[in-house]
C-alpha positions in Angstrom: -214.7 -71.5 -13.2 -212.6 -72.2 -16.3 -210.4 -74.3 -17.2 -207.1 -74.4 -17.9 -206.3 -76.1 -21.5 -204.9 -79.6 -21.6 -201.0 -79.9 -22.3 -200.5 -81.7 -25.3 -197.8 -82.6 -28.0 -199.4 -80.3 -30.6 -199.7 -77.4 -27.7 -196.1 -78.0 -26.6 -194.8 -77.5 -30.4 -197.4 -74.6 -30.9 -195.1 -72.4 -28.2 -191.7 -73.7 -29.3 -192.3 -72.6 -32.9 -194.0 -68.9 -31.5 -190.8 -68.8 -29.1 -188.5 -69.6 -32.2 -190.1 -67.3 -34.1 -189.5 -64.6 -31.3 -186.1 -65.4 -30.9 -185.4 -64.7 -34.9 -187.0 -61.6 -34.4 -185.0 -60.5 -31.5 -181.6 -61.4 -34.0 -182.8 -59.4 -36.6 -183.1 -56.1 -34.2 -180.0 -56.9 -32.4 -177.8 -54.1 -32.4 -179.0 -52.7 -35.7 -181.3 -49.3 -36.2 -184.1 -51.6 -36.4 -184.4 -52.1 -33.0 -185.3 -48.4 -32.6 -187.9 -48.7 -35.5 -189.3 -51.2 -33.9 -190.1 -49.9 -30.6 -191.6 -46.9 -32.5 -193.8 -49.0 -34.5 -195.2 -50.8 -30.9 -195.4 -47.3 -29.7 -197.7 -46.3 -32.1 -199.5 -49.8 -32.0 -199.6 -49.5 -28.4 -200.7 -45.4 -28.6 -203.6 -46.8 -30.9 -204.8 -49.5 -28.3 -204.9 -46.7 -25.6 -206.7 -44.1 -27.8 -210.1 -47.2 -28.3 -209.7 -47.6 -24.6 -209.7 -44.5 -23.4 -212.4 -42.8 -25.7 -209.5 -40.3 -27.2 -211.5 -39.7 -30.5 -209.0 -37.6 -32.4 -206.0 -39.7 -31.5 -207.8 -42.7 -32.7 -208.7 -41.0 -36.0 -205.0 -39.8 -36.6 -203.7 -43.2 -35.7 -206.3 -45.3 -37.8 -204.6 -44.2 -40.9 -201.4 -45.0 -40.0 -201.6 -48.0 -38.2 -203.0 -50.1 -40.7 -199.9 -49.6 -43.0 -198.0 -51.0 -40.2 -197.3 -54.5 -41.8 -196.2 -52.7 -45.2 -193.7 -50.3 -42.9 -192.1 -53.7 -41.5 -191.5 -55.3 -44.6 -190.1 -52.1 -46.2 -188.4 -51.2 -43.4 -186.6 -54.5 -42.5 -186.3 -55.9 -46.3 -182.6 -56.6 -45.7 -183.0 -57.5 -41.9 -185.6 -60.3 -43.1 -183.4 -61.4 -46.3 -180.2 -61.8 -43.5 -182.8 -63.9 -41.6 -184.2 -66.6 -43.8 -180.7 -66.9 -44.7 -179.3 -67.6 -41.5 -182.4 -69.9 -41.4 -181.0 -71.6 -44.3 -177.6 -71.9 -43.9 -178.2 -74.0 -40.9 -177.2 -77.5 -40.8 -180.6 -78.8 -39.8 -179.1 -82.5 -41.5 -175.8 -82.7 -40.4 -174.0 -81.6 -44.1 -171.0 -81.6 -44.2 -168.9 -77.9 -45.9 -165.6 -78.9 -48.0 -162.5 -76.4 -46.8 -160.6 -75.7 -49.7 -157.6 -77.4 -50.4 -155.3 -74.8 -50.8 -155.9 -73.0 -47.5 -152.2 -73.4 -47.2 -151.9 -71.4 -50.4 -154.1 -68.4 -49.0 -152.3 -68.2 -45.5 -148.7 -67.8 -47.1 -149.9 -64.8 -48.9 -151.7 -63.4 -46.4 -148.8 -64.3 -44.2 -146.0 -61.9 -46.4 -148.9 -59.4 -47.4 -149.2 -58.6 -43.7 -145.3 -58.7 -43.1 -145.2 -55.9 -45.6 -149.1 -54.3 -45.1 -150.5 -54.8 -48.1 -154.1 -54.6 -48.0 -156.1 -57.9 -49.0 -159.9 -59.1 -48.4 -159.8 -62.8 -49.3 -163.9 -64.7 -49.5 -164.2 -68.0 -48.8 -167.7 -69.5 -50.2 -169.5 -72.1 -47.7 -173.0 -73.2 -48.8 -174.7 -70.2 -50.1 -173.3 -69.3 -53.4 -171.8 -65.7 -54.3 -172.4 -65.8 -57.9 -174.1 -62.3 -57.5 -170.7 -60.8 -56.2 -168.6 -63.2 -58.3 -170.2 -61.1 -61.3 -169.3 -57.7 -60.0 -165.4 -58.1 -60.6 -163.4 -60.0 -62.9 -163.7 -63.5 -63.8 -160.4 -65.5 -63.3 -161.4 -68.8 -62.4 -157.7 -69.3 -61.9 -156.0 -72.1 -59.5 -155.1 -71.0 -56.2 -151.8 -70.5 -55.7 -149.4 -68.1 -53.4 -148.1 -66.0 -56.0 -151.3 -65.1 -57.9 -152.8 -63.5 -54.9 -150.0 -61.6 -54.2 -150.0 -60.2 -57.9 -153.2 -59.2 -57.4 -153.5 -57.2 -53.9 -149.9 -55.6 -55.3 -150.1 -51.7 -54.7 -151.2 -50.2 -57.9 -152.3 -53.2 -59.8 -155.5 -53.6 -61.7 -157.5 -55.6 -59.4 -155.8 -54.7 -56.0 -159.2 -52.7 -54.9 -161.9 -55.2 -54.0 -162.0 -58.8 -52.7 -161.2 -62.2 -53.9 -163.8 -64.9 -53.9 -162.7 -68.4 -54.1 -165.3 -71.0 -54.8 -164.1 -74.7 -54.0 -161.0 -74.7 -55.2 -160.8 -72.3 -57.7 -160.5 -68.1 -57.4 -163.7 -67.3 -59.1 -163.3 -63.7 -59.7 -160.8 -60.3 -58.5 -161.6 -56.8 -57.4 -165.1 -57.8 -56.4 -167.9 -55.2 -54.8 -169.1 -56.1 -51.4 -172.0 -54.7 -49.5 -170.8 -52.8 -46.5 -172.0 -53.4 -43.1 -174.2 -51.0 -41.4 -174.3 -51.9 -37.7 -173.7 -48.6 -35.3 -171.9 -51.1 -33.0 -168.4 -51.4 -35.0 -165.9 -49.1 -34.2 -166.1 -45.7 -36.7 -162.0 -46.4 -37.1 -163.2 -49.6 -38.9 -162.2 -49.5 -42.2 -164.0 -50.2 -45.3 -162.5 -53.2 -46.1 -162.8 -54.3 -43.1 -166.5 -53.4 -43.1 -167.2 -55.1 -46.7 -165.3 -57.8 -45.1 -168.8 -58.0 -42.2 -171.2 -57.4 -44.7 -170.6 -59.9 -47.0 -170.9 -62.4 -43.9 -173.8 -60.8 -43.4 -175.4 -61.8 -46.1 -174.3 -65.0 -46.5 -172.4 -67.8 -44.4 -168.6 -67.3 -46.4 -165.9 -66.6 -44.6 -163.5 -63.5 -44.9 -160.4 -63.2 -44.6 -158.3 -59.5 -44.5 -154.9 -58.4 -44.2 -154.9 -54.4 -42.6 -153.4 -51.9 -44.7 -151.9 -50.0 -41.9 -151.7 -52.0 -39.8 -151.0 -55.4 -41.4 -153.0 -57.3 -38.6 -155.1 -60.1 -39.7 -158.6 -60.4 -39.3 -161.3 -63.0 -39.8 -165.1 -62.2 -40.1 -168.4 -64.4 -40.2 -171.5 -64.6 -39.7 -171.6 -60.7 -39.0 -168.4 -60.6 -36.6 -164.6 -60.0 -36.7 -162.1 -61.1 -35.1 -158.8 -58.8 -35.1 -155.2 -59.4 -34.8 -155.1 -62.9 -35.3 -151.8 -65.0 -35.9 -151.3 -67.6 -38.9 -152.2 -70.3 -36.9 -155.0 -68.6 -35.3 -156.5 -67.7 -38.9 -156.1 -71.7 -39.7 -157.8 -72.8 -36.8 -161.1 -70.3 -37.7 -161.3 -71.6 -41.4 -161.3 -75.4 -39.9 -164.3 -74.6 -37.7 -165.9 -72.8 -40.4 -165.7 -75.7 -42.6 -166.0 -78.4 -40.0 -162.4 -80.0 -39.7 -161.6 -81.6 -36.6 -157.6 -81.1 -36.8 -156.1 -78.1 -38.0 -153.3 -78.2 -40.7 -150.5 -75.3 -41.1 -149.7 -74.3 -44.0 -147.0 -75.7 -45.4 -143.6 -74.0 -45.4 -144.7 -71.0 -44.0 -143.1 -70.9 -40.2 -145.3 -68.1 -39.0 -147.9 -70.2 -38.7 -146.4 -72.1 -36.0 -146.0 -68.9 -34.2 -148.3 -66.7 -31.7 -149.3 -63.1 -32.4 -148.5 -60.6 -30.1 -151.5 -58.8 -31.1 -154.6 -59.5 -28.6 -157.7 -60.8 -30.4 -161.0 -58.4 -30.4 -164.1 -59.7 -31.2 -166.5 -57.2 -33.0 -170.0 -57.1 -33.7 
């Protein structure tokens, strides 16, 4: 009769790393297209297995050219899925560091406070750990001082650099009217907006933090790590940026009275 293998230590980390493993797998295929791909890859795998069991000669032929390709078909398949994994891997604190909020967050929330009084569009980026230097490079360098004023002379209608986002790295704004990749999970609303969707992807990609201002709406959103959060208040938008970055107290900005005060907008959480 046999027996059963002895539980040890190296046994007992062997199935926490597999069940890890599955678990990152499971995120990958989480509400994306991939999870469809997937199942039709173990369909085929599984088709394959049945054919050598069963005897079925000319299904087994068919499927022993395809099947061996299988691993190549993942990796071309899921390129981006895998890249947003290892990242995610990466950008977790497995030491305890610390992330520095910028300083002028108070800065950032007064414009974003009178751009949405008025509903002027605005996608403000907020750079964690994982640098943006690739999307820095797509606009136009500023490396400019954050203040109030200068965001609000660039998201003014009709100016140079109103299209695109802002990324501000430390505290400095890096660069203006910056391409973003745009999110393609089927599980957004289709009313979403592109800015509002480069606004996802971004976080998608990375673990920044984005801030928007509606264009029709005016509503303030925040998005990371692949979600959204809609209609927030001032106060609201502070308090996401501080557990983003890791501070224990919030502080509202300064001067600006909204923040003080409670949207009557309802929050949605998206993704």
């Amino acid at each position: 009769m046999p027996t059963l293998p002895k539980l040890t230590f190296t046994a007992v980390l062997d199935v926490l790393l597999v069940a890890f493993l599955i678990y990152q797998l499971l995120m990958i295929v989480r509400g994306t297209r991939a999870g469809h791909i997937l199942v039709g890859i173990f369909t085929m795998v599984l088709l394959y297995g049945v054919s050598v069991w069963a005897g079925l000669e000319a299904l087994r032929s068919l499927l022993s050219y395809i099947v061996p390709y299988t691993a190549i078909a993942v990796i071309v398949l899921f390129q981006s899925e895998i890249r947003r994994t290892l990242a995610r891997i990466g950008r977790k604190r497995w030491f305890g560091r610390g992330f520095k909020r910028p300083e002028a967050v108070d800065e950032i929330l007064l414009a974003l406070s009178r751009m949405s009084q008025v509903k002027t569009g605005a996608l403000v980026v907020l750079e964690r750990d994982i640098g943006l230097r690739t999307f820095v490079e797509s606009g136009v360098r500023l490396d400019a001082e954050i203040s109030a004023d200068l965001l609000l002379s660039i998201f003014r209608p009709g100016a140079a650099l109103h299209d695109g986002a802002v990324i501000i790295q430390k505290d400095r704004i890096s660069s203006a009217a910056c391409f973003l990749p745009l999110t393609t999970n089927p599980s957004l609303p289709v009313n979403l907006g592109t800015r509002h969707r480069a606004a996802i992807g971004i976080t998608e990609e990375s673990d920044c933090l984005s801030l928007v201002v509606s264009e029709e709406t005016g509503d303030m959103s925040v998005a990371a790590f692949g979600e959204i959060q809609q209609g927030l208040s001032l106060r609201e938008m502070d308090e996401r940026i501080n557990a983003h970055f890791g501070v224990d107290r919030p502080t509202g900005p300064n001067g600006a009275q909204a923040s003080t005060e409670e949207s009557d907008h309802p929050v949605q959480k998206v993704g």
